[in-house]
Backbone as numpy.savetxt, mean C-alpha at the origin, in Angstrom:
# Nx Ny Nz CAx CAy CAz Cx Cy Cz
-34.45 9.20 -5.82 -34.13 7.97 -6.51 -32.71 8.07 -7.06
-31.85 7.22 -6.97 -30.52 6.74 -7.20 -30.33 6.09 -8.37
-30.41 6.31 -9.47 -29.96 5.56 -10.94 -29.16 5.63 -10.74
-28.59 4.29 -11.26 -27.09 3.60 -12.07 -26.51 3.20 -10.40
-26.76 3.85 -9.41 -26.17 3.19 -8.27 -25.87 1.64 -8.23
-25.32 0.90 -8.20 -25.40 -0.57 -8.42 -24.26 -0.82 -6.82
-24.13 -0.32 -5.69 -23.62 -1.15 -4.49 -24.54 -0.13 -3.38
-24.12 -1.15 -2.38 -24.82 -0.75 -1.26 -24.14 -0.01 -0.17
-23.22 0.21 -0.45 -22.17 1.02 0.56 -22.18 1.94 0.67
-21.85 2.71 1.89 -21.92 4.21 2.07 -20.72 4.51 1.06
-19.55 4.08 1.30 -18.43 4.31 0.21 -17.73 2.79 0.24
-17.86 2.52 -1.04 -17.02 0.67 -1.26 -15.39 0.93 -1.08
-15.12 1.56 -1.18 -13.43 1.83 -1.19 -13.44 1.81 0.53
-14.09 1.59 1.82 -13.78 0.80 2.78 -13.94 -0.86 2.81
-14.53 -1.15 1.84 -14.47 -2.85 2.19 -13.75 -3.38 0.97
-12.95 -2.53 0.39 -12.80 -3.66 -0.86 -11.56 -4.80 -0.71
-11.08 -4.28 0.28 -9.77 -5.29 1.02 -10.44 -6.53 1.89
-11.52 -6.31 2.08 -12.09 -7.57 2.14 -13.36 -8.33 1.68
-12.99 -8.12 0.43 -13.93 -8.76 -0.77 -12.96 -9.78 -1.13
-14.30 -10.76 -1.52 -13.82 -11.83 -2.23 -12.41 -12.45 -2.88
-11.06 -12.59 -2.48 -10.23 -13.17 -3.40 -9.17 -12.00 -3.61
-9.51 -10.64 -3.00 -8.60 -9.59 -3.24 -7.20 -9.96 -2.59
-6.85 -10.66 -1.43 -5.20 -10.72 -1.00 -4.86 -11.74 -2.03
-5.54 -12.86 -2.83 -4.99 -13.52 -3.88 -4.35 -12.63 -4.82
-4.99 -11.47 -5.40 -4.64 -10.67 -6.50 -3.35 -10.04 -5.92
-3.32 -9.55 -4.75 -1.57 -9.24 -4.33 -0.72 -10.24 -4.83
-0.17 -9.81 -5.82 0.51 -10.96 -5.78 2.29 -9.90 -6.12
3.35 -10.29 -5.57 4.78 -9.60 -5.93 5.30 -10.80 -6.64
4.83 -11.92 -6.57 6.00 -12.61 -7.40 6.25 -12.44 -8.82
4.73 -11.59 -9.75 4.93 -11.62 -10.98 6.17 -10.70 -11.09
5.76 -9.65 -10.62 7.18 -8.11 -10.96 8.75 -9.22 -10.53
8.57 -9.81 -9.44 9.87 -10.66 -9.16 10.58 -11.48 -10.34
9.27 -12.22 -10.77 9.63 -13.27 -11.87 10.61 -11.90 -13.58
9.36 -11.32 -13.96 10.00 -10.63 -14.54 11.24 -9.49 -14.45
11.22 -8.83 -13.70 12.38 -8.77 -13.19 13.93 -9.66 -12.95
13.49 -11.10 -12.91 14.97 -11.80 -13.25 14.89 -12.47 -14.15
14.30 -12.01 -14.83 14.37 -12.53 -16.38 15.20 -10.99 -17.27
15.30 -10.40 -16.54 16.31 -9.59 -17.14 17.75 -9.58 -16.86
18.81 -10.62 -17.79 19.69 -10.80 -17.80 21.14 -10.36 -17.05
21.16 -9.06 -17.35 22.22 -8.26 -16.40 21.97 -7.70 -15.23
20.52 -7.97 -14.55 20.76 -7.67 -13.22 20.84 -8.84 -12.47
21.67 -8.58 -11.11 21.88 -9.44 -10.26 21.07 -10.05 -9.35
21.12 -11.22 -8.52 19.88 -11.51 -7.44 19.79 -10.55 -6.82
20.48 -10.05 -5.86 20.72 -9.10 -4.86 19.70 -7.40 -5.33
20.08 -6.79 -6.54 19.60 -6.06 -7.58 18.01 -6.71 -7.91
17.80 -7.48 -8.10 16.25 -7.61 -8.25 15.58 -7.71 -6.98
15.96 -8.48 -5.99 15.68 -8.23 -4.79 15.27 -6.62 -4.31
16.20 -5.96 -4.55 15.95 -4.52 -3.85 14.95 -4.02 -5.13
14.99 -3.98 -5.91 14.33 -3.57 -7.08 12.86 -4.07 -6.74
12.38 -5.14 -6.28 11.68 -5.79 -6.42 10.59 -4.86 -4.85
11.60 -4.50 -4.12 11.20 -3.87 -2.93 10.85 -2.60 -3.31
11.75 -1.86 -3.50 11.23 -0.84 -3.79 9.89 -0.45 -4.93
9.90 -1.37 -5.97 9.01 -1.10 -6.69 7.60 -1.10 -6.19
7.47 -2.51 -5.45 6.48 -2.58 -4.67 6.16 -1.57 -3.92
7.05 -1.22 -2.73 6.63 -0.19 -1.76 6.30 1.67 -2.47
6.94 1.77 -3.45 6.55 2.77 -3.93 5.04 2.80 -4.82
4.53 1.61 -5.48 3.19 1.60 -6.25 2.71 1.79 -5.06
2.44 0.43 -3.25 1.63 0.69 -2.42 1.82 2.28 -1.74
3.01 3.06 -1.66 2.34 4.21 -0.91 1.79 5.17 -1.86
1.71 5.23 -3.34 1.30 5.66 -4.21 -0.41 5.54 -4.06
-0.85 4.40 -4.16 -1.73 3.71 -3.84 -2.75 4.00 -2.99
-1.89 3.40 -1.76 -2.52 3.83 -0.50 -2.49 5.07 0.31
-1.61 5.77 0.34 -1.28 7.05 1.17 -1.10 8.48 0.29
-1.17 8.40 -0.83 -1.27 9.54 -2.01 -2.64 9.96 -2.30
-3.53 9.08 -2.57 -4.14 8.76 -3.80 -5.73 9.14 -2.97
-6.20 10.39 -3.22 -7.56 11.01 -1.57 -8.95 10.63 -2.67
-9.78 10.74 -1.55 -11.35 10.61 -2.18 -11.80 9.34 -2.78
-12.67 8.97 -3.07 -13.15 8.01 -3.81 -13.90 8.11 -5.44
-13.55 6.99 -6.05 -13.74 7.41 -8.01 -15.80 6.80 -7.86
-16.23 6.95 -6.56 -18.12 6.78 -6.63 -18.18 7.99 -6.23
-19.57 7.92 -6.46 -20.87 8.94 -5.81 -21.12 8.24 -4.67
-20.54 8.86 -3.57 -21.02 8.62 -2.04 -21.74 9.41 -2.00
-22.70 9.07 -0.68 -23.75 10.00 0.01 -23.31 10.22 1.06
-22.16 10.39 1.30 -21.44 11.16 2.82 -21.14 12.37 2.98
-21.72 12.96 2.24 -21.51 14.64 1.94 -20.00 15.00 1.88
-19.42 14.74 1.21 -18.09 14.58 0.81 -16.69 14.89 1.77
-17.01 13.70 2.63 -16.66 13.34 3.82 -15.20 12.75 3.69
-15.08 11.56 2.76 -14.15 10.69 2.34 -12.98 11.19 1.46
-13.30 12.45 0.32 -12.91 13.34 -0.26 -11.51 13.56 0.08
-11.61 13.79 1.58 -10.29 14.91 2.04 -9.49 13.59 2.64
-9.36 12.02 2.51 -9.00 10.75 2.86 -8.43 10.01 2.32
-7.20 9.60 2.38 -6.34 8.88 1.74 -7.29 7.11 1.35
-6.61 6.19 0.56 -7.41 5.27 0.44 -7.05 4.36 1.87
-5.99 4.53 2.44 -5.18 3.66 3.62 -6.38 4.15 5.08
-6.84 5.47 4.92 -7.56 6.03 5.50 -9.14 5.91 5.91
-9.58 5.21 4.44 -10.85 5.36 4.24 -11.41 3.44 4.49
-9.89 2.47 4.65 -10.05 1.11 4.35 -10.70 1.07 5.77
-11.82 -0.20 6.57 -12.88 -0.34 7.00 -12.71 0.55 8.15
-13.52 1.67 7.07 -13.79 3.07 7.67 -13.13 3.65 8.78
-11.95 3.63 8.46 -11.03 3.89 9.62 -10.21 2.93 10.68
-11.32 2.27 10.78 -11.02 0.91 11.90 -9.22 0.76 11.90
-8.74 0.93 13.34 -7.30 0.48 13.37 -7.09 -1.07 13.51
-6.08 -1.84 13.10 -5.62 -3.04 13.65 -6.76 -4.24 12.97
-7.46 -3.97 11.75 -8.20 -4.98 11.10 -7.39 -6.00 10.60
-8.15 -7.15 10.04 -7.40 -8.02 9.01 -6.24 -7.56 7.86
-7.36 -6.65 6.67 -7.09 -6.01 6.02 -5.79 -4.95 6.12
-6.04 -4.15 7.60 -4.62 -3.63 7.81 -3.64 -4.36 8.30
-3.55 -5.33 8.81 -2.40 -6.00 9.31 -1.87 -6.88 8.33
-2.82 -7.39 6.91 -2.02 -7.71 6.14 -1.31 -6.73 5.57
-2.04 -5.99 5.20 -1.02 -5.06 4.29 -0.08 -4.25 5.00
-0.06 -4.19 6.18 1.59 -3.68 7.38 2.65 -4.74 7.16
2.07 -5.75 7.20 3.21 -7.19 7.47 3.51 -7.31 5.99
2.91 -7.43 4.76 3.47 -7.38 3.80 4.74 -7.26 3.14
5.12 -5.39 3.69 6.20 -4.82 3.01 7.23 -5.42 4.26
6.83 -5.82 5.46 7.87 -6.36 6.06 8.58 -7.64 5.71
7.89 -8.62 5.57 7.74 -9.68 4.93 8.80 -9.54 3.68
8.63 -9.14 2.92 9.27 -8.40 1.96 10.41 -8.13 1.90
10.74 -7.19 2.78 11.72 -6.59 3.52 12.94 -7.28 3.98
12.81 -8.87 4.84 13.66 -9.47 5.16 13.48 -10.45 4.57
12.71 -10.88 3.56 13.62 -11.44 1.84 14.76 -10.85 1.53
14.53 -9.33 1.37 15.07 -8.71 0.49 16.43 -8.78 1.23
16.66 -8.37 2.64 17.52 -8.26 3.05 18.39 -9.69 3.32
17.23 -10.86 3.35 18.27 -12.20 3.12 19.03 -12.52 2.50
18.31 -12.06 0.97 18.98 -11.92 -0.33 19.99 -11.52 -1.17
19.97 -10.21 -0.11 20.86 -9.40 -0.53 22.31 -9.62 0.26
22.33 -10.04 1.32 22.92 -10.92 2.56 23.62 -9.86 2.97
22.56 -9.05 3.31 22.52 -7.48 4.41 23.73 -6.62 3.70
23.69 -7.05 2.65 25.10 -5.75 2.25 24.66 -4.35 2.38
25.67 -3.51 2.92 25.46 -2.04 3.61 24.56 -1.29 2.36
24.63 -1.28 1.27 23.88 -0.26 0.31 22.69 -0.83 0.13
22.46 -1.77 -0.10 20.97 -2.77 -0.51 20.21 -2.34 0.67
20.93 -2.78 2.27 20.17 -2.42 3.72 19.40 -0.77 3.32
20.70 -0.18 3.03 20.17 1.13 3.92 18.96 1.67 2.67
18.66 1.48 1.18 17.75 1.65 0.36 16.63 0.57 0.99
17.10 -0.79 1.12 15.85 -1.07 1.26 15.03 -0.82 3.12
15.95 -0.14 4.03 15.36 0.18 4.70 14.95 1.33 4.90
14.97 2.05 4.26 14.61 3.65 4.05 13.51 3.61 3.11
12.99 2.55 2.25 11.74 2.19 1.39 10.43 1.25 2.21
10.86 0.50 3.15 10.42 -0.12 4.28 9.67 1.14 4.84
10.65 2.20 5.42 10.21 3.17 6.68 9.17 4.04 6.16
9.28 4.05 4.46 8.76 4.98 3.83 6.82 4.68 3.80
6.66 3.29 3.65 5.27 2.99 3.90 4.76 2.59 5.14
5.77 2.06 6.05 4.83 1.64 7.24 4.85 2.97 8.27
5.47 4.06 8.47 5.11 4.87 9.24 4.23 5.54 8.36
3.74 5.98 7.53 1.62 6.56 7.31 1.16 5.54 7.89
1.24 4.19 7.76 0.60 3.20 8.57 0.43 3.06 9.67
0.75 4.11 10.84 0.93 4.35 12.14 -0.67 4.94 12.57
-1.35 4.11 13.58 -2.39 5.19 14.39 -2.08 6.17 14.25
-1.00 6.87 14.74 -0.94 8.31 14.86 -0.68 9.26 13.69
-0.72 8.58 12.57 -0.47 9.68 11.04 -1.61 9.24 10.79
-2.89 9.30 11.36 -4.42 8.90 10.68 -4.79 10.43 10.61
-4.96 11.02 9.10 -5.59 11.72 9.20 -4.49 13.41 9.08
-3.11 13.31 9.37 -1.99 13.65 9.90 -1.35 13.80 7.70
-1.29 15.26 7.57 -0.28 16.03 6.53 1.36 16.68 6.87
2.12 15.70 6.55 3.49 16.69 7.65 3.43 17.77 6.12
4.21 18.85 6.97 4.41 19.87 6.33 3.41 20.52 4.94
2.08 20.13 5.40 1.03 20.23 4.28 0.86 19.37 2.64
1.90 18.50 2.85 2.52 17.78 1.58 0.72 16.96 1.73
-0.22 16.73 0.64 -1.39 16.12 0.60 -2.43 16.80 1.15
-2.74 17.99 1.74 -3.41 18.85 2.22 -4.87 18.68 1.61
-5.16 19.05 0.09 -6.11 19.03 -0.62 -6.08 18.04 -1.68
């Protein structure tokens, strides 16, 4: 018998990207809004700011952050799994993952509209770009370079 269990999932941290109302809660415009409400920085400067901040919470997020905060009954399967890893149970090329790939792109060439491709803004905000969508690759499923996330 299972007390206090209250979901039905082998582990909920694969479906929660597609529950109810969750791509509403993405939302970047708040950090945007506040962010130019701070006086001495520039458009261009909140723009990249605005990128990077983002892309660093999501690979924080998604590609740091192993195991799940339930009691699964997968014999601690999920444990050794990033959350980007564990989203519908692996499955490549879902809803869920293709929003959140296109996202930081999306993003990306705002930022770079914005910034109206000037050489320093580009090369930060494309080196913060490269930084989340390659873990997002089929082929880093599962994949520690140089043991960095191991355990």
């Amino acid at each position: 018998m299972n007390v206090g269990v209250a979901h039905s999932e082998v582990n909920p941290n694969t479906r929660v990207m597609n529950s109810r109302g969750i791509w509403l809660a993405y939302v970047i415009g708040v950090l945007h809004v506040v962010l130019l409400s701070i006086p001495f920085f520039s458009i261009p400067v909140v723009w990249t700011l605005t990128n990077i901040i983002h892309n660093l919470v999501m690979y924080l997020l998604l590609h740091t952050v192993k195991g799940t905060p339930f009691e699964t009954p997968d014999q601690g399967k999920d444990r050794l799994l990033t959350h980007w890893e564990q989203i519908d149970y692996g499955t490549q090329c879902t809803s869920s993952r293709k929003f959140l790939s296109i996202s930081p792109v999306v993003l990306y060439l705002l930022t770079s509209f914005y910034t109206k491709y000037d050489p320093a803004h580009f090369v930060v905000n494309t080196a913060s770009l490269l930084s989340v969508l390659l873990p997002k690759l089929p082929q880093f499923h599962g994949v520690r370079l140089f043991g960095i996330n191991t355990y």
